[in-house]
N, C-alpha and C positions, 0 to 999 in steps of 0.2 A: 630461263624462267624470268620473267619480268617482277619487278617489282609488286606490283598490284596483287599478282598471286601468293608472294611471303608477307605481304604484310600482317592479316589475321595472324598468322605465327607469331610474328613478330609481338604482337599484340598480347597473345596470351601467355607466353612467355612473360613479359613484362608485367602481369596482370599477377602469375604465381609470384614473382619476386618480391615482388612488394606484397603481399599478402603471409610469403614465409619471415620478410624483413620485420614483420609488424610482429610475428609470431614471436618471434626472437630474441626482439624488442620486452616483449610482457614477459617471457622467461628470466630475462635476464634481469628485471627488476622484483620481480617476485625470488629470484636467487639472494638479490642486495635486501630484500625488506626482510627473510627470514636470516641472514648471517647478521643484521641490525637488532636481532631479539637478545635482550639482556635480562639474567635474572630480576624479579619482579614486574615485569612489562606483561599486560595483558593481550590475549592471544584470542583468537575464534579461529577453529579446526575445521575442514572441509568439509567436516560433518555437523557444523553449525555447535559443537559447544563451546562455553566460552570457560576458561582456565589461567591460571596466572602461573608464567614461566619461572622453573624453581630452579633448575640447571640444566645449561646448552651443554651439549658432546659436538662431536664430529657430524655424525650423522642423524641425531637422535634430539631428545626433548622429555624433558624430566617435569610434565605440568602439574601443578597443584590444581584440584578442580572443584575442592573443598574441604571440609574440618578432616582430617585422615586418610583423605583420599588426594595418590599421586599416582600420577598415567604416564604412561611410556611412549613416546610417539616418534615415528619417524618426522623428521625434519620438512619432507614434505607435506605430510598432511597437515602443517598447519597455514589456514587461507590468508589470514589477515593478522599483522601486528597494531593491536589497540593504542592510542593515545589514551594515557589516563583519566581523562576526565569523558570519555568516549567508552571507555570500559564501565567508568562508576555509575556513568548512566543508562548504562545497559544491566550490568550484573546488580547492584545495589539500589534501582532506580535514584540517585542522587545528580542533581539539577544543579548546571553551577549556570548562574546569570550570565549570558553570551551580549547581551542587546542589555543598553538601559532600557529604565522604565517608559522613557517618551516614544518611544517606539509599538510600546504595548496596542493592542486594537481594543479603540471605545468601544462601551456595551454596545451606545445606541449611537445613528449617525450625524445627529446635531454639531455637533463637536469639528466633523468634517466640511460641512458646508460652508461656515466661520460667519454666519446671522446669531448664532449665540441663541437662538432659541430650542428646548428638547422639544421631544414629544409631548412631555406630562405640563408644560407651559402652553400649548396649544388648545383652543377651544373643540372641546367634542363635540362631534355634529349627531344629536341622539337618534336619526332618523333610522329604522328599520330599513335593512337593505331584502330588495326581493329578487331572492335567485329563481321566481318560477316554481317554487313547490308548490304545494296549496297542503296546509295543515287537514288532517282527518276530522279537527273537529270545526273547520271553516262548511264541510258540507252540510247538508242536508238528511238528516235522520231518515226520512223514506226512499232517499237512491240509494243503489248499491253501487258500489263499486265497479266501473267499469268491468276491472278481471275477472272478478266473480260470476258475472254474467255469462262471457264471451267463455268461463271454463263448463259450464254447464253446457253448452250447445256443443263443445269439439267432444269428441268418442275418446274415453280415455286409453291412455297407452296400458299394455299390458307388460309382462315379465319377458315376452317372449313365447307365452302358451296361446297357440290361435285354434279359435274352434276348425277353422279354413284352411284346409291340407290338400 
């Protein structure tokens, strides 16, 4: 067999490897992120609820998930371990300032140009702008209406019942 012929194998091969390497890879760190859960650290379950961890076991998971209620979970099903202040803004909605304030986005864009003039400094140009309609009362009291005409001359549609079988 010549070379040319194993290569494709050669290839695909190579191609599972590195695809179970990567697999193995996110196993093994989703192993390290739930043995890193300490009671009080906030949790979201693969079933998307969020709970605060009361006590680790071996295998298991003791979550608080509010006032009198504590769930029993296996260790796997839970997806993610929260940073607390990633938890308070989810479960409590509570906001803690990540960015000062000069980072904030101006209302308007004056601000950004650096001319220092806003919008409400600017002279308003009072001209009516004309997109082409024509107002019903710009016409003439004895035309009608284009549509109105042209529906008078078509035969109107029926339901579906034709005298014509």
């Amino acid at each position: 067999m010549s070379l040319l012929t194993l290569l494709p194998f050669i290839v695909l091969i190579g191609a599972m490897f590195l695809m179970t390497r990567s697999a193995k890879k996110k196993q093994q760190q989703a192993v390290e992120m739930r043995n890193q859960m300490q009671p009080g650290s906030g949790v979201r379950t693969i079933g998307g609820m969020y709970a605060t961890v009361k006590e680790v076991n071996e295998d298991t998971v003791l979550l608080d998930a509010g006032p009198g209620v504590e769930l029993l979970f296996a260790k796997n099903a839970i997806g993610a371990v929260l940073t607390d202040d990633e938890y308070n803004r989810i479960v409590h909605g509570i906001e803690h300032d990540l960015k000062s304030d000069a980072d904030l986005v101006p209302d308007d864009a004056s601000s950004l140009t650096g001319t220092g003039d806003s919008v409400t400094d600017a002279p308003a140009d009072d001209k009516a702008v004309d997109l082409g309609k024509k107002d019903t009362a710009d016409e003439p009291a004895d035309q009608a209406p284009a549509g109105e005409a042209r529906t008078d001359a078509e035969p109107k549609k029926t339901d579906g019942d034709s005298e014509a079988k």
